[in-house]
Phi, psi and omega in degrees: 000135188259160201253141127248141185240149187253092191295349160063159184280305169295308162319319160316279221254312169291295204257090187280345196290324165342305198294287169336305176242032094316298187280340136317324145335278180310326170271334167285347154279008159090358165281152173260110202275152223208110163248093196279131178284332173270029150254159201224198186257127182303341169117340192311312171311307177254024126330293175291004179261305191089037162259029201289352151253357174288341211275306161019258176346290173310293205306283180300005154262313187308277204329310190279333167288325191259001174275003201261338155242198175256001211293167158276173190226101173312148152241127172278055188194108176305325197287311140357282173308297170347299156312287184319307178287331157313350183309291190309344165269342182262336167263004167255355175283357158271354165078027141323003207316327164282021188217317141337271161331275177322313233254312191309305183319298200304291199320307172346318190262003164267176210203150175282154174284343201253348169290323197265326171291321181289286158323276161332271177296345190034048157268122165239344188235125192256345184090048126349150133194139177221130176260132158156208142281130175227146173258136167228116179269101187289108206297129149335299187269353178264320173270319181278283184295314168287336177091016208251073174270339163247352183303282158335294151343306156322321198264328164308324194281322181266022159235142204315144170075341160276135198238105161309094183256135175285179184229184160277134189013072150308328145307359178279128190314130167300321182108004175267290182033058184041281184257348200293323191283007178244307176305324179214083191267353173264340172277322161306320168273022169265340206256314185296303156006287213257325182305287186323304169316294164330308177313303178301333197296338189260018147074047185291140138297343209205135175255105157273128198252153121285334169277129165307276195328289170329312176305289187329298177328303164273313159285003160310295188281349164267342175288324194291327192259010166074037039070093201251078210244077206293114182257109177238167159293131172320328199287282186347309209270320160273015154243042190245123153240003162088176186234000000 
C-alpha cells in the first residue's frame, strides 16, 4: 500500500527517532512510504492561540502538498491529526468554501499511526517484543477528541514480554495541552505533578505515549525527579525485537 507520511514539527525537529520508526514501521508492515518535502506545521500552536486565520496560509500549503495523490496520509501524533480535521470549520468560518472543500478531502485521509495499523492494515500483533513493566499514557487528543482508545492498547498488548500496569485516572490530562502549558504553566506542572506520581507508585520500567509532545512533558517531570523511568513512543516499542 502506498503511504504518505507526516512528520509532524516535534518529531521533525526533537524526536527524530519517533519519525524514523514509524516509518520502518510501516515498511515493515508492507507500505511503501511517500515523504512530500512542502509539508509544513499543520498550524496548531497557533490555532490554539486563537491566531486560527493568521494560521490560513500554513493550513493551505499543507492542504495543497497532500493534494498531489490519493494515498492515505499517517502521522505518529493525534494532536497533529486532529488539528488537521478541523481544517474545513476553519476555512469556511473565514468564508474560504472552496478551500473548505479541499481541506475536507485531504483531512479525510489522515490517520492517527496506531488507527491506520489497526484499522487501515488490520494488524494487531506487529511482531514486537520488549521485556518489561509499562504505563501506558493516553494523550487528550488521541483518546478523547480522535476517539482512538483501543488501538494502541491492542498493539501493546501484543508485544512479547510486555506488561501493561494500570494507574490511578490513568485518563488524565498531563498538563501539556499545547499552549496550554505556557499560558498556565503552574497548573500544568501541578497536572504533570499529580500524573508522574500516579505513574511512578506502580514502579514502570518504560512510559509509553502516542503524542511526542505528552511524552516531552512527563518526561521532562520523571527527569527533574530523578526517576529511572524509560520514556518511549509507541512507533519506538513497536520496532523493539528483542533479544
Amino acid at each position: 500500500m502506498n503511504v504518505n507520511f507526516y512528520v509532524t514539527c516535534i518529531a521533525d525537529v526533537v524526536k527524530a527517532g519517533v519519525a524514523k520508526n514509524s516509518v520502518l514501521l510501516l515498511e515493515k508492515l508492507g507500505c511503501q512510504i511517500t515523504f512530500l518535502e512542502k509539508q509544513g506545521c499543520c498550524g496548531q500552536p497557533a490555532i490554539n492561540s486563537g491566531y486560527a486565520k493568521q494560521a490560513l496560509a500554513g493550513m493551505k500549503n499543507l492542504v495543497e502538498t497532500f493534494e498531489v495523490n490519493d494515498y492515505p496520509i499517517v502521522a505518529p501524533a493525534g494532536s497533529c491529526v486532529y488539528a488537521i480535521k478541523n481544517y474545513p470549520e476553519y476555512f469556511a468560518r473565514f468564508g474560504e468554501n472552496d478551500w473548505a472543500e479541499r481541506a475536507k478531502k485531504v483531512a479525510e485521509r489522515f490517520c492517527d499511526l496506531t488507527d491506520f495499523i489497526v484499522n487501515k492494515l488490520g494488524v494487531k500483533d506487529v511482531g514486537a517484543s520488549l521485556k518489561g513493566r509499562a504505563v501506558y499514557h493516553p494523550s487528550c487528543s488521541l483518546s478523547r477528541k480522535l476517539g482512538i482508545v483501543n488501538e494502541p492498547i491492542t498493539l501493546l498488548e501484543n508485544v512479547k514480554g510486555l506488561e501493561l500496569l494500570p494507574i490511578h485516572n490513568q485518563q488524565t490530562c498531563c498538563g501539556f495541552g499545547g499552549t496550554f502549558s505556557v499560558k498556565m504553566a503552574e497548573i500544568s506542572g501541578e497536572m504533570v505533578t499529580e500524573k508522574v506520581a500516579h505513574v511512578t507508585e506502580v514502579e514502570p520500567d518504560y512510559l509509553i505515549g502516542a503524542d511526542v509532545s505528552c511524552l516531552l512533558n512527563i518526561g521532562g517531570r520523571l527527569s527533574r525527579e530523578g526517576k529511572k523511568v524509560k520514556v518511549m513512543h509507541i512507533a519506538e516499542v513497536l520496532m523493539q525485537e528483542g533479544k
